[in-house]
mmCIF file of the C-alpha atoms, coordinates in Angstrom:
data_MODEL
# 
_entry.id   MODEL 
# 
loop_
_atom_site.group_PDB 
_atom_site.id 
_atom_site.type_symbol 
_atom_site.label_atom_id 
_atom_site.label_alt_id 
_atom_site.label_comp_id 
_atom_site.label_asym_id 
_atom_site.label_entity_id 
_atom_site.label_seq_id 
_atom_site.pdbx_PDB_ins_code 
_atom_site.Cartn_x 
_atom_site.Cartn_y 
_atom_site.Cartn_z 
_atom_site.occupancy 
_atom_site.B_iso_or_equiv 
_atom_site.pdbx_formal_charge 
_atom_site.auth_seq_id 
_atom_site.auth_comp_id 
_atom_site.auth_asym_id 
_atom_site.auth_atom_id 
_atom_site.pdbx_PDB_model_num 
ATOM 1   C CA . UNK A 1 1   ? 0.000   0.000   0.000   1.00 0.00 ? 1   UNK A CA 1 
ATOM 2   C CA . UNK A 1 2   ? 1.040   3.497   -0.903  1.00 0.00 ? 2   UNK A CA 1 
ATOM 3   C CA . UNK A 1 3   ? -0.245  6.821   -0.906  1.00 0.00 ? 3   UNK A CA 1 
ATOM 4   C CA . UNK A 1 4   ? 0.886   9.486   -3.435  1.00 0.00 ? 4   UNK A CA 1 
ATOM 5   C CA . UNK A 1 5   ? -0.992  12.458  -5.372  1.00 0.00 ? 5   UNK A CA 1 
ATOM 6   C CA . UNK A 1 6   ? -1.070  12.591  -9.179  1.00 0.00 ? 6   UNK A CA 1 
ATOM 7   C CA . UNK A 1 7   ? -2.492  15.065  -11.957 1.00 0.00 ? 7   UNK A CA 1 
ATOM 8   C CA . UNK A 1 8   ? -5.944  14.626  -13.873 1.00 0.00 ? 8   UNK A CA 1 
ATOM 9   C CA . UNK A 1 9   ? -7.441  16.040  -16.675 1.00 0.00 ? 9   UNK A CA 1 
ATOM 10  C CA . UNK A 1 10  ? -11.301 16.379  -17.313 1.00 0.00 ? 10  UNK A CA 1 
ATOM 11  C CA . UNK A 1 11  ? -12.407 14.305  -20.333 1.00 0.00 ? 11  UNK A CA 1 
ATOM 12  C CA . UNK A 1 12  ? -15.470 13.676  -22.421 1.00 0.00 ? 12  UNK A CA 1 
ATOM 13  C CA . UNK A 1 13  ? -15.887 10.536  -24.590 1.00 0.00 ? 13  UNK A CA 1 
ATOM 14  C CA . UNK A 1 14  ? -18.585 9.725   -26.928 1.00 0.00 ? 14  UNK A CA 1 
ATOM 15  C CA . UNK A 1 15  ? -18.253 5.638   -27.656 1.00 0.00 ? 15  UNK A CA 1 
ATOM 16  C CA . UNK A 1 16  ? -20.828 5.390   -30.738 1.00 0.00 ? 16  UNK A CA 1 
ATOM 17  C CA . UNK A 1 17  ? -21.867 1.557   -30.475 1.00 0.00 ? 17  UNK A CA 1 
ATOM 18  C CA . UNK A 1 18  ? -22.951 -0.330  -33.411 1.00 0.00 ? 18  UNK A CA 1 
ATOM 19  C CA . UNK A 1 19  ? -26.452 -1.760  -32.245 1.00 0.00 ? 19  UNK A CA 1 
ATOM 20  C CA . UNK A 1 20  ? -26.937 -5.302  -33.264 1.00 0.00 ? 20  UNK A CA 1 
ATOM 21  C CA . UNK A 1 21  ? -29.636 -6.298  -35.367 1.00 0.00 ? 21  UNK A CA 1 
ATOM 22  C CA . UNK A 1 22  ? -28.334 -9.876  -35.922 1.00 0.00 ? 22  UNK A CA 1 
ATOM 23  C CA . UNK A 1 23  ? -27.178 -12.604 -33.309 1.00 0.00 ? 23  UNK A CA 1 
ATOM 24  C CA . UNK A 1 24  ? -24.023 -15.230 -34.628 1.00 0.00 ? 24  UNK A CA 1 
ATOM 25  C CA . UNK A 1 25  ? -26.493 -17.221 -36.278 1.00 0.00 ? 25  UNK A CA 1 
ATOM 26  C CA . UNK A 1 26  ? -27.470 -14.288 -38.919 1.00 0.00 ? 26  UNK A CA 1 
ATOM 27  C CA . UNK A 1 27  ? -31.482 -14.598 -37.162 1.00 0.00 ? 27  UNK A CA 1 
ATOM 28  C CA . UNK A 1 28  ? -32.642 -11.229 -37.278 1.00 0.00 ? 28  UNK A CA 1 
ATOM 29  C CA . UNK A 1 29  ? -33.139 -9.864  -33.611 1.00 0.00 ? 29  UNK A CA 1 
ATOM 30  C CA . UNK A 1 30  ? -36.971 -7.964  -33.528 1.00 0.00 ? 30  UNK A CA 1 
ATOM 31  C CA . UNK A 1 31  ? -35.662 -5.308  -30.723 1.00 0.00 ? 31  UNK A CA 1 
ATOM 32  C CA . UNK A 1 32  ? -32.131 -4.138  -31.353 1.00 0.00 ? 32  UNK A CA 1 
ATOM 33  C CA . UNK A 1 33  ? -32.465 -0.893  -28.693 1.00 0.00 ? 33  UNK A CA 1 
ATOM 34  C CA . UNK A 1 34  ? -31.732 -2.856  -25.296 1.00 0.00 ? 34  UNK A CA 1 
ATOM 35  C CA . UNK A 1 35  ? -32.205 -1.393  -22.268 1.00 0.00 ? 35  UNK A CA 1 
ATOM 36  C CA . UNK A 1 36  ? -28.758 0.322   -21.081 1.00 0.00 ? 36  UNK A CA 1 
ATOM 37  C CA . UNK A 1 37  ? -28.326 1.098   -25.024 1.00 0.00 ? 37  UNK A CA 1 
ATOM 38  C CA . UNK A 1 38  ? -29.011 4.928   -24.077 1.00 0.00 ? 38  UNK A CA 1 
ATOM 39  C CA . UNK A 1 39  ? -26.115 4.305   -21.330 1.00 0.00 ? 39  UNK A CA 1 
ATOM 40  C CA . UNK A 1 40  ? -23.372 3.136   -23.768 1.00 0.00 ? 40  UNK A CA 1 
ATOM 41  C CA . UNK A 1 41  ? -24.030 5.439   -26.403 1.00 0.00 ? 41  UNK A CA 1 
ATOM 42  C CA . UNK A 1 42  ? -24.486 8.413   -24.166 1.00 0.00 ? 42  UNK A CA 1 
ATOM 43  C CA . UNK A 1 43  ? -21.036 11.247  -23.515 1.00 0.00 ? 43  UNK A CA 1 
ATOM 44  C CA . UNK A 1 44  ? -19.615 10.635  -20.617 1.00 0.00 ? 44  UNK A CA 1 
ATOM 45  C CA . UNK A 1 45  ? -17.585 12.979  -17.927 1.00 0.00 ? 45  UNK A CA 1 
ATOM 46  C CA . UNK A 1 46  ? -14.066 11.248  -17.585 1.00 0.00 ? 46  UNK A CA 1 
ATOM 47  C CA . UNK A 1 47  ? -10.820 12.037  -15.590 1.00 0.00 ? 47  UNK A CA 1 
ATOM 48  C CA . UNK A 1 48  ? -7.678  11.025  -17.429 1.00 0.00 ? 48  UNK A CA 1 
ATOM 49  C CA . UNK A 1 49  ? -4.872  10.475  -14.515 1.00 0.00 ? 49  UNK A CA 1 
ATOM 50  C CA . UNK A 1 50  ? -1.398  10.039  -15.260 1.00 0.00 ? 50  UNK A CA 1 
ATOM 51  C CA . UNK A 1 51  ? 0.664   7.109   -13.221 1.00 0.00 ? 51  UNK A CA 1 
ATOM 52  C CA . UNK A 1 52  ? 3.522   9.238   -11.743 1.00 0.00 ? 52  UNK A CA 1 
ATOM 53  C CA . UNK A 1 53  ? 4.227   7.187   -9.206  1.00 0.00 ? 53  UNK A CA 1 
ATOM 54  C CA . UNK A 1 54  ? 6.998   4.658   -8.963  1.00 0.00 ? 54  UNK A CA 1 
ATOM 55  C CA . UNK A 1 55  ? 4.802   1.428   -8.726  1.00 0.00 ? 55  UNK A CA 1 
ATOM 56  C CA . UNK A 1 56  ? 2.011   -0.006  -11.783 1.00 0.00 ? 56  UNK A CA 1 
ATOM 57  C CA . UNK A 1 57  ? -1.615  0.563   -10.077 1.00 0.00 ? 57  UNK A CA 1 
ATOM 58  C CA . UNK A 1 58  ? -3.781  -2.575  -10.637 1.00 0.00 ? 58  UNK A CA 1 
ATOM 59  C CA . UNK A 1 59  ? -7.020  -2.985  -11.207 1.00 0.00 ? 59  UNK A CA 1 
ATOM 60  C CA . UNK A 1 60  ? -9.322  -2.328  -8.762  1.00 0.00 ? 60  UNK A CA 1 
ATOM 61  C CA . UNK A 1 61  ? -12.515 -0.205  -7.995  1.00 0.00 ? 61  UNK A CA 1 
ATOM 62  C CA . UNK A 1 62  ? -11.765 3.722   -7.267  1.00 0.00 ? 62  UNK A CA 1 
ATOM 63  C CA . UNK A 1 63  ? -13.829 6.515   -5.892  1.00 0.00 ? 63  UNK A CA 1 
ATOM 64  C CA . UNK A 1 64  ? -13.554 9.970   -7.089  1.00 0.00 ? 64  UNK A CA 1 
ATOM 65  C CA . UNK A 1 65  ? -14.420 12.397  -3.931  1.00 0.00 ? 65  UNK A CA 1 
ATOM 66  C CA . UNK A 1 66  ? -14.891 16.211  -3.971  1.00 0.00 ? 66  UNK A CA 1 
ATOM 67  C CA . UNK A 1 67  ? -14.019 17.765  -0.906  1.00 0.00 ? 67  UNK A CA 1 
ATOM 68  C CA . UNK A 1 68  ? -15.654 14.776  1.443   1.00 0.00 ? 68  UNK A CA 1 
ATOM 69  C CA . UNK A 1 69  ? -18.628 14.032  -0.831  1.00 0.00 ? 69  UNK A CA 1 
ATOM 70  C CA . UNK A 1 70  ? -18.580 10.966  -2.687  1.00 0.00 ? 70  UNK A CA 1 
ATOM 71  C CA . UNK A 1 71  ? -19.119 11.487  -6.786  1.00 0.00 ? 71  UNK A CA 1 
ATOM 72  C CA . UNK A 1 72  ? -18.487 8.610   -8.455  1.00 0.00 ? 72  UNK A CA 1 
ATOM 73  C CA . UNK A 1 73  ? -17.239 4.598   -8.570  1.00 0.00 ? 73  UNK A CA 1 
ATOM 74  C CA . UNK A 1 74  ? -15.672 3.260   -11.649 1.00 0.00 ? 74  UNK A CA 1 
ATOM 75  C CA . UNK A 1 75  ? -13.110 0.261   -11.756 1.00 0.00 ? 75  UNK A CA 1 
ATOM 76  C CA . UNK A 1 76  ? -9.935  1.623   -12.627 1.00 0.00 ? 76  UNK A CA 1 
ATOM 77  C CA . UNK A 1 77  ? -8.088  -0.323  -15.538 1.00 0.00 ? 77  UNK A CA 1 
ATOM 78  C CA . UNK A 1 78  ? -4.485  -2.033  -14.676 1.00 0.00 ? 78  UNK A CA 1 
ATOM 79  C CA . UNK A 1 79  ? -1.536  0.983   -15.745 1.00 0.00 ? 79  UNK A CA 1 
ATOM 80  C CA . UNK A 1 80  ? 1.794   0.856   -15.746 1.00 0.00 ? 80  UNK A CA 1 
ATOM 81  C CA . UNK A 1 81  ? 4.106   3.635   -14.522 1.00 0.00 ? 81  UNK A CA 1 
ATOM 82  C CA . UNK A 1 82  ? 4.155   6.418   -16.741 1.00 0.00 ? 82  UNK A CA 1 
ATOM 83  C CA . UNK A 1 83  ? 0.703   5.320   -18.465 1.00 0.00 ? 83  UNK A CA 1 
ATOM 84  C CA . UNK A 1 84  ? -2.714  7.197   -18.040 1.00 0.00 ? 84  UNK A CA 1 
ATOM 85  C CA . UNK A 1 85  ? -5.939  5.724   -17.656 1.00 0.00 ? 85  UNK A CA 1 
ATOM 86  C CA . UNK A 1 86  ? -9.648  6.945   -17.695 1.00 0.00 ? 86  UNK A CA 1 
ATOM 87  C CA . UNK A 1 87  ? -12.151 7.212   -15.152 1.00 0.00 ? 87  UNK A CA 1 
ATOM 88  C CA . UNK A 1 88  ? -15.666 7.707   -15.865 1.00 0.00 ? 88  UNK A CA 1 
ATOM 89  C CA . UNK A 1 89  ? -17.556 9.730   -13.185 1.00 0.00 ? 89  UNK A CA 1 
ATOM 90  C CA . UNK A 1 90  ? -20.796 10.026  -14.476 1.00 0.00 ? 90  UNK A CA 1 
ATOM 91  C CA . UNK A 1 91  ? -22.967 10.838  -17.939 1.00 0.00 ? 91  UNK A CA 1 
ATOM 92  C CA . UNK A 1 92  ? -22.773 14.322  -19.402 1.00 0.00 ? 92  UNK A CA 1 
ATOM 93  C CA . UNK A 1 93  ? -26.267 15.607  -19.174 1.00 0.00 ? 93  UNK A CA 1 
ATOM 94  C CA . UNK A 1 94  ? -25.326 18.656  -21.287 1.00 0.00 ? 94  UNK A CA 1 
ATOM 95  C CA . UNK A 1 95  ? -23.860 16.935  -24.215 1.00 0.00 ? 95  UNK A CA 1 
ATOM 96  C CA . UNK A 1 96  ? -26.504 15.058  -26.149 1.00 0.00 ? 96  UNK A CA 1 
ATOM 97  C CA . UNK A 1 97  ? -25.485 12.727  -28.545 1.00 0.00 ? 97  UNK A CA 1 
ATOM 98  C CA . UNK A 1 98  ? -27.484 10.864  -31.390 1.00 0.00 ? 98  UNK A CA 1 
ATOM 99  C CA . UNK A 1 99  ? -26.194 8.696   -34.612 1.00 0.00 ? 99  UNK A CA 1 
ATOM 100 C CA . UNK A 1 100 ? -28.152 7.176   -37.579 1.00 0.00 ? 100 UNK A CA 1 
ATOM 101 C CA . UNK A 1 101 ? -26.838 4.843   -39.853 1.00 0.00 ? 101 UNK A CA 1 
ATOM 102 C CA . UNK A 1 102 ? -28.894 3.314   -43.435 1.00 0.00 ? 102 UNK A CA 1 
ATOM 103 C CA . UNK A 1 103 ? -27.394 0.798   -46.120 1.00 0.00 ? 103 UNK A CA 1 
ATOM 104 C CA . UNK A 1 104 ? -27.348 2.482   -49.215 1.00 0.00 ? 104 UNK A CA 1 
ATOM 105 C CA . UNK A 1 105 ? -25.964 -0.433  -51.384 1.00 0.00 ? 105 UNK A CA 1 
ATOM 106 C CA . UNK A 1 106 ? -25.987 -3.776  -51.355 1.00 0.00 ? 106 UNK A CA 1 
ATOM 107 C CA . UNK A 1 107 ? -24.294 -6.925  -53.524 1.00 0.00 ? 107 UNK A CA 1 
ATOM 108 C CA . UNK A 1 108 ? -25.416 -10.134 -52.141 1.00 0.00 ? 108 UNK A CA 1 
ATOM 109 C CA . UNK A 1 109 ? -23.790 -13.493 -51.936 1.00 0.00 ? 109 UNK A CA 1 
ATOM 110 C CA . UNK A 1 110 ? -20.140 -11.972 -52.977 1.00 0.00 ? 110 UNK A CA 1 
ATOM 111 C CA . UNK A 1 111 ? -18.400 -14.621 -50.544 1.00 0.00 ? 111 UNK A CA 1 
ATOM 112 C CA . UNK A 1 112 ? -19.310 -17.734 -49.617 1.00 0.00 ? 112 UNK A CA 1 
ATOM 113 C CA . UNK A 1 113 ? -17.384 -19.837 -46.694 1.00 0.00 ? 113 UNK A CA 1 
ATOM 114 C CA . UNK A 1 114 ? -18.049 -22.738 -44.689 1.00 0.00 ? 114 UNK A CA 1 
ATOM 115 C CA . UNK A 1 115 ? -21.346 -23.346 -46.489 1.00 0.00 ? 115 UNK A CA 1 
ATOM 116 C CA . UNK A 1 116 ? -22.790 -19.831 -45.475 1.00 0.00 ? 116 UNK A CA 1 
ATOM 117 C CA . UNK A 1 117 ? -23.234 -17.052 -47.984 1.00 0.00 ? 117 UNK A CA 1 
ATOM 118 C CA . UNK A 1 118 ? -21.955 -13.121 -47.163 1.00 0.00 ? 118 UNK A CA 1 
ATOM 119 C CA . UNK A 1 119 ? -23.286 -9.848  -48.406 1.00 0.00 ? 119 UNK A CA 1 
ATOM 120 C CA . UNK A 1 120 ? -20.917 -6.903  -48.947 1.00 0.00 ? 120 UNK A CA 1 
ATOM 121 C CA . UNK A 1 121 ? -22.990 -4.055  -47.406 1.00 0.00 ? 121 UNK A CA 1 
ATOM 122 C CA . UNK A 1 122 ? -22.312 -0.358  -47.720 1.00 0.00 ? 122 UNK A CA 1 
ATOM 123 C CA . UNK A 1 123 ? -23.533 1.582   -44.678 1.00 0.00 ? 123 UNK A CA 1 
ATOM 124 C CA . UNK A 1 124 ? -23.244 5.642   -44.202 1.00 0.00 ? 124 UNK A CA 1 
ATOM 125 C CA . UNK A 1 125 ? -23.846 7.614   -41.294 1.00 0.00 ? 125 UNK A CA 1 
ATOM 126 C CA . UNK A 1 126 ? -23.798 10.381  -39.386 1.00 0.00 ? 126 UNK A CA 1 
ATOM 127 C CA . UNK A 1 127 ? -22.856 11.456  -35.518 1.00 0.00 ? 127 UNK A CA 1 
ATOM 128 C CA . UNK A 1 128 ? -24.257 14.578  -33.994 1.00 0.00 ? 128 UNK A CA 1 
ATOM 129 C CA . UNK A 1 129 ? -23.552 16.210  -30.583 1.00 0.00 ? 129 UNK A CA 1 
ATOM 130 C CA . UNK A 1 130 ? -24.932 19.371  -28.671 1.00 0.00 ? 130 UNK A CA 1 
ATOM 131 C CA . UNK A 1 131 ? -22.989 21.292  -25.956 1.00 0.00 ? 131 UNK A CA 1 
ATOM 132 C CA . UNK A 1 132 ? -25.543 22.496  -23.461 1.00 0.00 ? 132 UNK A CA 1 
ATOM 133 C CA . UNK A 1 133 ? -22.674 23.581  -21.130 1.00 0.00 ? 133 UNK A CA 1 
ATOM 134 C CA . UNK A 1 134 ? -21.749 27.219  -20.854 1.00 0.00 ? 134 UNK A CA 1 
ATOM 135 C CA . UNK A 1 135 ? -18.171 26.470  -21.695 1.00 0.00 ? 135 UNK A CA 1 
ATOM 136 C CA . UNK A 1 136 ? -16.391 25.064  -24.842 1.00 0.00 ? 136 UNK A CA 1 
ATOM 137 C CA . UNK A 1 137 ? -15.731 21.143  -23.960 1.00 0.00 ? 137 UNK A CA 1 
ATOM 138 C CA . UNK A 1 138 ? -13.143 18.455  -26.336 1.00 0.00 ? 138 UNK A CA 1 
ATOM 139 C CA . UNK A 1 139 ? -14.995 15.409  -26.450 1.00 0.00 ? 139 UNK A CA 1 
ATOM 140 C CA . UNK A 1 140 ? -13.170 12.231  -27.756 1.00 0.00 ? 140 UNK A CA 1 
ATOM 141 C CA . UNK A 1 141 ? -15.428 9.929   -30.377 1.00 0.00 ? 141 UNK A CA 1 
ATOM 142 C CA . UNK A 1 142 ? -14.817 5.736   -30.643 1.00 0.00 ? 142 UNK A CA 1 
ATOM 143 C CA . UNK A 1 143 ? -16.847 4.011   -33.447 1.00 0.00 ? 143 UNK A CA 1 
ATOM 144 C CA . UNK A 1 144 ? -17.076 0.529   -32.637 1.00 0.00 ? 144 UNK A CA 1 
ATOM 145 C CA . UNK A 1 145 ? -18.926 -2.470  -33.628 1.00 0.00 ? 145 UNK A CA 1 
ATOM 146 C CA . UNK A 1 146 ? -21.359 -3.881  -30.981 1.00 0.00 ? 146 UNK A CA 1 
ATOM 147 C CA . UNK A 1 147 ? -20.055 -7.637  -31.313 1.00 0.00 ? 147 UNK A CA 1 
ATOM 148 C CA . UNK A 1 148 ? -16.752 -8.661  -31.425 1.00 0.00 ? 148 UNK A CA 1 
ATOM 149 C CA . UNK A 1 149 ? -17.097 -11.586 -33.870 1.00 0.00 ? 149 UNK A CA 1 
ATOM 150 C CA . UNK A 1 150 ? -19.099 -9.344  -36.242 1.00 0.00 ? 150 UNK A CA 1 
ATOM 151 C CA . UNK A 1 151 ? -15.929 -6.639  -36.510 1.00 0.00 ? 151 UNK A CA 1 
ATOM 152 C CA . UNK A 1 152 ? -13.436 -9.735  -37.027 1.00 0.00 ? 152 UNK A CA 1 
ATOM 153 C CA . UNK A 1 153 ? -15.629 -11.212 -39.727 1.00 0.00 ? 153 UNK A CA 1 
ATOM 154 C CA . UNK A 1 154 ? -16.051 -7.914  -41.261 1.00 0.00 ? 154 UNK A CA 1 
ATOM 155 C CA . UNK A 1 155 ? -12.367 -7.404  -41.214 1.00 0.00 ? 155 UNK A CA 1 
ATOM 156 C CA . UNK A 1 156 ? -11.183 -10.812 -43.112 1.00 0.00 ? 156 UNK A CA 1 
ATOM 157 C CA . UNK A 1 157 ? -9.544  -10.786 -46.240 1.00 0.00 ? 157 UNK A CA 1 
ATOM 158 C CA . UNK A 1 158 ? -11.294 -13.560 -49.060 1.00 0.00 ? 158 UNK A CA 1 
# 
């Protein structure tokens, strides 16, 4: 155990999450908006702290505390010394975010492996976010697909 004091940054990030509209099977799911949806898609108020101390901090749950009031609980990820990590204290209220995607081309059946047929699909979208604060704010932006195995899929070569 150790005690030390380190720097921190305020942060805002946006993680735009595919939703997904099929499970691994290809069977078309009837309600793609689940529940905490609004959650992962929403901007969120970070701290980014930098690891000046002499020791890797591993993971483990920390609490961010103004003054003596308790604000927020987040796990805080495994960094080495000299590495920053993020801490998400709570959603931004101020910063609405929305996204809206819509195929606009299709060719079906241009691969075929392991006796299952693949569609190339052409998506476009477009990512939107209003600053309700009375302050200019930098907010960072991830696109990322929902499901792991649909990204890798997506990503082979033929």
């Amino acid at each position: 155990m150790f005690t030390s004091t380190v720097g921190y940054e305020h942060i805002y990030e946006w993680e735009v999450v595919d939703p997904q509209r099929v499970d691994a099977y290809g069977n078309v799911i009837q309600n793609p908006n689940a529940p905490d949806a609004a959650a992962r898609n929403s901007v969120w108020h970070s701290i980014r702290l930098k690891n000046t101390t002499k020791f890797p901090w591993t993971s483990a749950p920390a609490m961010v505390i103004s003054g003596i009031k308790p604000v927020s609980q987040d796990t805080l990820p495994y960094t080495p010394k000299e590495a920053s990590s993020k801490l998400k204290i709570t959603i931004a209220t101020d910063i609405r975010s929305s996204h809206e995607e819509r195929e606009i081309a299709r060719q079906q059946n241009v691969q075929r492996r392991h006796g299952y047929e693949y569609d190339l699909v052409t998506v476009e979208g477009s990512l939107k976010l209003k600053n309700y604060k009375t302050k200019e704010v930098s907010v960072d932006v991830e696109k990322r697909c929902a499901e792991k195995w649909r990204c890798n899929r997506m990503k082979e070569k033929p």
